[in-house]
N, C-alpha and C positions, 0 to 999 in steps of 0.2 A: 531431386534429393541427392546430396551426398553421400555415396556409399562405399566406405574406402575402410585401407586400414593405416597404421598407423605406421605399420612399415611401407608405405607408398610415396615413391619418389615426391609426389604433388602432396603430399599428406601436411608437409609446414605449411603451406597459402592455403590446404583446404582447412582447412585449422586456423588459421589464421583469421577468416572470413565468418568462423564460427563465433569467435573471442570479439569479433566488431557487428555483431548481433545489434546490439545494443542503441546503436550508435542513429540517433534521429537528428532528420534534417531541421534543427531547430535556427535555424540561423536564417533559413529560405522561408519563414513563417514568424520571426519577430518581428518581421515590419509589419506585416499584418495585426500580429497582437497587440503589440504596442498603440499603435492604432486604435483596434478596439477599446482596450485600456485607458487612454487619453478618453475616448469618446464620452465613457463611462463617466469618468472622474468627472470633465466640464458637465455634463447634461445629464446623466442620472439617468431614471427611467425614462425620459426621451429616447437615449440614446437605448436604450433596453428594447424598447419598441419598435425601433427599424431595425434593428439585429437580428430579432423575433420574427419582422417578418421577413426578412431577406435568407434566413439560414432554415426556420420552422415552419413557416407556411402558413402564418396566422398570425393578427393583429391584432392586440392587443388597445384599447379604447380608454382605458383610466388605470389607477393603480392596482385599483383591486383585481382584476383581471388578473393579474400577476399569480396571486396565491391561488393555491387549491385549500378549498375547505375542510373543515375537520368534518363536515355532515355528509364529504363525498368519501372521505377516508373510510367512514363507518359503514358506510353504504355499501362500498367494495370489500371491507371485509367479513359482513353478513351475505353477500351474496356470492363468494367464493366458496367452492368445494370442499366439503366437510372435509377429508382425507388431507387436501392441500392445506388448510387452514391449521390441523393439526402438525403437519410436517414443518410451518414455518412455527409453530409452538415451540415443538421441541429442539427445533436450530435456536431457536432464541433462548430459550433454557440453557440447552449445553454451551453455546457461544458467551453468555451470562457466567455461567457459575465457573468457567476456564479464566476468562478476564477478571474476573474479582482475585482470583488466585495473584493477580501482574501486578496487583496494586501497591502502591511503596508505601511505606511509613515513616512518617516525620521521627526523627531521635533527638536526644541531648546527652548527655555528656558531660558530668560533672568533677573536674579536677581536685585532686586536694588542696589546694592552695585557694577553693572557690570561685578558678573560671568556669563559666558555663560555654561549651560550646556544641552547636547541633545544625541539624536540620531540619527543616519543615516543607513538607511538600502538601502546597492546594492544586486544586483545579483552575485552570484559565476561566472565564467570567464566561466567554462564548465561544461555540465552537461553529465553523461554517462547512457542510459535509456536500461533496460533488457527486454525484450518482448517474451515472452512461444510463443516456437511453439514445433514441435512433432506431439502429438497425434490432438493437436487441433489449431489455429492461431487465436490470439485476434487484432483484430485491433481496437476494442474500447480499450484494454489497449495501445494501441499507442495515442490515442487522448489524456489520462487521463491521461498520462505523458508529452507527447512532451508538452501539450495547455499551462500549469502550469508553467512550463520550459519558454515558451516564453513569457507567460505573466509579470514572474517576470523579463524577459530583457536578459534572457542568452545569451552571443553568441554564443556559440561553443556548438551542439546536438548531441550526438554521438547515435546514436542505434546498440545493437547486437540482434539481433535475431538465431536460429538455422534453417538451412536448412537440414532436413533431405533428401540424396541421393539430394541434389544441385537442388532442387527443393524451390525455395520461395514460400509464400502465395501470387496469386496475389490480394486478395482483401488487405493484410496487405501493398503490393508495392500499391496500389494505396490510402489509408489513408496516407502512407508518405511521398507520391506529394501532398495530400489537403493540409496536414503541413506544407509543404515545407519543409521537412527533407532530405538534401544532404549525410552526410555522416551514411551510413546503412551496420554494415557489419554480411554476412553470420556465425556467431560464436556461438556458443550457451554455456550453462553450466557454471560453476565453469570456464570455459578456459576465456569466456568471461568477466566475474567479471574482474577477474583477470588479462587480457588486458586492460581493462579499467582505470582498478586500478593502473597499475605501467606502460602500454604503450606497447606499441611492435613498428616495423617500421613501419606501417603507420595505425596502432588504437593509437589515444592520450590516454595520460595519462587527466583523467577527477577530476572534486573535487568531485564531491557526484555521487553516482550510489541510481539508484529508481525503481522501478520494480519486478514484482511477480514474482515465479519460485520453482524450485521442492526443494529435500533436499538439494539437493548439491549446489544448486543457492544460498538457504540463508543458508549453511553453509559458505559458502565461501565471502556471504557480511559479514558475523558475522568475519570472522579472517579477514579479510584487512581493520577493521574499524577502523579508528583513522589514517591511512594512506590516507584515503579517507574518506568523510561524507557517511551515509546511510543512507532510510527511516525509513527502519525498518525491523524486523524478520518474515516474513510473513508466517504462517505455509498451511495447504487445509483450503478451504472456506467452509465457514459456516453461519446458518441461524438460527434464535430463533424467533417464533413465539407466541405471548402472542394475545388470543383470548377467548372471550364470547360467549353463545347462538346465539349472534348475527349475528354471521360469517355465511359464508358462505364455510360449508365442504369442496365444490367442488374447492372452489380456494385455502383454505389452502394446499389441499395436493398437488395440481401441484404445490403450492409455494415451499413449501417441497423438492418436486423434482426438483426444478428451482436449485438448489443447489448439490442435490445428484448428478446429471449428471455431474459436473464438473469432479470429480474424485469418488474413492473410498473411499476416505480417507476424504471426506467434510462429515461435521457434519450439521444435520437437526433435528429441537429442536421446539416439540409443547409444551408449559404449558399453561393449561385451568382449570379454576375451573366446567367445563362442561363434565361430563363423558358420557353424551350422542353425545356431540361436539366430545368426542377423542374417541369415537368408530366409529362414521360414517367416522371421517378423514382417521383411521388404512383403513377401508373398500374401501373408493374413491382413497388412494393411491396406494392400488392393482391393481383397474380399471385403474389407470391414465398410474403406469407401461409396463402395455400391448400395450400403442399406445408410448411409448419413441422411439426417434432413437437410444439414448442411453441409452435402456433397460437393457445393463446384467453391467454396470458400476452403471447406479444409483440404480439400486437392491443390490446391492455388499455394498453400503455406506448405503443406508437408513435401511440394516438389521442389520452392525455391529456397526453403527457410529448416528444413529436414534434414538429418542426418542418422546415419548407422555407420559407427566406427567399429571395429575387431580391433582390439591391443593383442600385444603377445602375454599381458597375465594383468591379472584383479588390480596388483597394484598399479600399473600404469594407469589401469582403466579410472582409479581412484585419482589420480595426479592430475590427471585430462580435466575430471570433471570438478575439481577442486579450481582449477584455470578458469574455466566456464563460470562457476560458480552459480549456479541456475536459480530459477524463483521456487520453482518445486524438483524435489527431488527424488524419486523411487529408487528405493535398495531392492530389487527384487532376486534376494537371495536365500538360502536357508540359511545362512550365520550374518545376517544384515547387522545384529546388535553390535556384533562386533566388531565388523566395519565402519561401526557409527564415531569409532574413537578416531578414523582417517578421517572423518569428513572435516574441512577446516570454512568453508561458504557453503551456504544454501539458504534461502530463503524460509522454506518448511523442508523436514525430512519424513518420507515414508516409506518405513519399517514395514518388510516381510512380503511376503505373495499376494495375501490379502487385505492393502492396505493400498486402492488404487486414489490416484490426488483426488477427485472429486468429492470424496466424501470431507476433506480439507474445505471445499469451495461450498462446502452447503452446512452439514451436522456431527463435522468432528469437534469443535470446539475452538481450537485457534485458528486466529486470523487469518482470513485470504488475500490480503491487501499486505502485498509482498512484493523487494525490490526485484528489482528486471536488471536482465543487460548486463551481470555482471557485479551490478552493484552490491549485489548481497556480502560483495566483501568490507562495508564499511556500512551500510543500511542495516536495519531491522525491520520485522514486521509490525503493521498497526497495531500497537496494544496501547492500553490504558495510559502510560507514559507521555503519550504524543499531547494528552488533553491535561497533561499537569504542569507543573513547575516545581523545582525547589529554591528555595531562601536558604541560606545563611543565617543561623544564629551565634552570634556573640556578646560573650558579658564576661568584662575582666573587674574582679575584684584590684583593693589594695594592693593586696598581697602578689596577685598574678602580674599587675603591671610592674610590679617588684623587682620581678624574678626577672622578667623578660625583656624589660623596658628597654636596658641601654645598650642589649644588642638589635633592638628594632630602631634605636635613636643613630646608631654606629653606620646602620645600612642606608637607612635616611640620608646621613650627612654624605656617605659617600655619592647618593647618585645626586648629590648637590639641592635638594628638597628640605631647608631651614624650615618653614614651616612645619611639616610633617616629623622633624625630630623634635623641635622644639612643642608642639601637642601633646607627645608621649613625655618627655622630660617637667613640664611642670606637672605634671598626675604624679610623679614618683617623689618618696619622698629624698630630700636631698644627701 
């Protein structure tokens, strides 16, 4: 872990090495993708089949193999845990009726003169949603996708997930009956993008693919994009925490670790103007490590990927973290509100003592599918948006091409485009 201050001669490179967090070997894994990708495109679910069984552990015998059943979705979520069954209820309520709030609305615009001009925003035709499984199976990232997807109108949901050794998650088969998500097929990796992407015999071809995933997942959204929409570059998750005296140690550093457990590779980030706040935290996240289930992965990330900085006051500590720009953010302050007018990046922001990010990642409402690395200085989180589009609408009267005409005939002629002046000049009258 990094534990410096800002006033420390090494503090620019250690700082510096925070700010290239981000930064994935994608370039040492396009050939690979690429690869798979081709494979995909010539052979289809052939080439589905030896991917399946060389990455997951199981072979795959005809198409249908592929898909999970809607009779296994039901099955998994009648036979899960009354209490659990209800908690993915109401993540899907609150994450529902927050997303409907994102929703844009088509305008128009009627001039005096009788041009009409507006906008119209639909839904894309299909959407194609990637969901990590492996080491671990997120079915709150199934709600944070699918809910968004439906809200803005999609009709066509495709989910890939991976089955390692032809095993599903059954709590993720049973989040994708509360959804009501029919087609779900066992694929995982760069194979699955890539099905998505260009189609096989029975995975459609989709318009935007959305979803978190390892290198090879967004190396692989990164080249098929412009053939398909995408979210975004999502690198391991990360946390920055901006805290005072006021804090409380014992919850920063399980916040901390709310993060490091994900992976190895997640970054976890205290800045405090409190050197006595970032020595009790270094201390309380030792103790917190020893009770982890995932003890020896979040000690692996919070030693190489970890940091606690000491500024000489709030506002630095605001500047620093505004650099970073993190995926999630804690203010654990008593005047958090109004620090919230400094914050200029972040992914999600949370407000006050008891507002730790997890409750972001399961039943606060907005989306958890948030940029990384930095990027949140030009990203946005999943919402409803990603599964829409807007059109242009125009309608020029008479009168409008009137008025307007032979300064758009004038701009025409200058960038040498006869055609396009002469279009507007016979509609007007002479």
């Amino acid at each position: 872990m990094i534990f410096t201050s800002s006033t420390s001669n090494s503090f620019d490179l250690e700082f510096e090495e925070l700010l290239s967090r981000g930064k994935m070997d994608i370039e040492n894994v396009s050939g690979i993708v690429g690869g798979i990708i081709k494979e995909i495109k010539e052979d289809k679910n052939k080439a589905l089949f030896g991917h399946i069984a060389k990455f997951d552990n199981w072979e795959p015998k005809e198409d249908d193999d592929l898909k999970i059943s809607t009779e296994s979705m039901l099955h998994a979520y009648n036979n899960i845990n009354g209490e659990l069954r209800d908690a993915l209820h109401l993540a899907y309520e609150r994450i529902k009726t927050y997303h409907e709030k994102q929703k844009p609305k088509s305008w128009f615009d009627d001039e005096p003169n009788g041009t009409i001009l507006g906008q119209r925003v639909t839904p894309v035709d299909s959407a194609g949603l990637y969901i990590p499984g492996g080491k671990a199976a997120y079915p709150s990232s199934l709600l944070m996708n699918v809910i968004p997807a439906q809200v803005a109108g999609v009709q066509e949901i495709v989910v890939c997930t991976p089955t390692p050794d032809n095993e599903p998650n059954e709590l993720l088969l049973a989040a994708c009956h509360l959804c009501g998500v029919t087609e779900v097929y066992k694929v995982g990796g760069a194979s699955a993008i890539a099905a998505m992407a260009y189609g096989t015999e029975n995975i459609p071809k989709v318009d935007v693919i959305t979803g978190p995933g390892n290198i090879f997942v967004a190396t692989a959204k990164k080249m098929v994009f412009g053939d398909v929409n995408i979210d975004m570059i999502a690198g391991p998750s990360e946390i920055g925490i901006l805290a005072d005296e006021s804090a409380n140690p014992n919850h920063l550093a399980v916040d901390l670790l709310s993060q490091a457990e994900h992976d190895e590779m997640a970054s976890s980030i205290l800045i405090t103007p409190s050197q006595t706040l970032a020595n009790t935290v270094k201390i309380k996240i030792e103790d917190w490590l020893q009770k982890l289930s995932r003890q020896e992965i979040a000690r692996k990330s919070i030693e190489t990927r970890g940091a606690i900085i000491v500024t000489k006051d709030m506002d630095e500590a605001i500047d620093l973290m505004n650099q970073l720009a993190p995926e999630h953010l804690e203010i654990a302050t008593n005047n958090a509100f109004e620090l919230l007018a400094s914050i200029k990046h972040a992914g999600a922001v949370f407000l006050g003592h008891n507002t730790p990010e997890a409750v972001g990642d399961y039943v606060a409402g907005p989306n958890h599918t948030l940029p990384t690395g930095g990027t949140a200085k030009f990203y946005s989180p999943l919402g409803v948006e990603n599964f829409m589009k807007k059109t242009s609408i125009i309608s020029f009267s008479k009168k409008g091409i009137n008025e307007i005409g032979e300064e758009c005939a004038l701009i025409a002629n200058t960038e040498g485009l006869t055609a396009h002046e002469q279009s507007v000049r016979v509609r007007m009258d002479k």
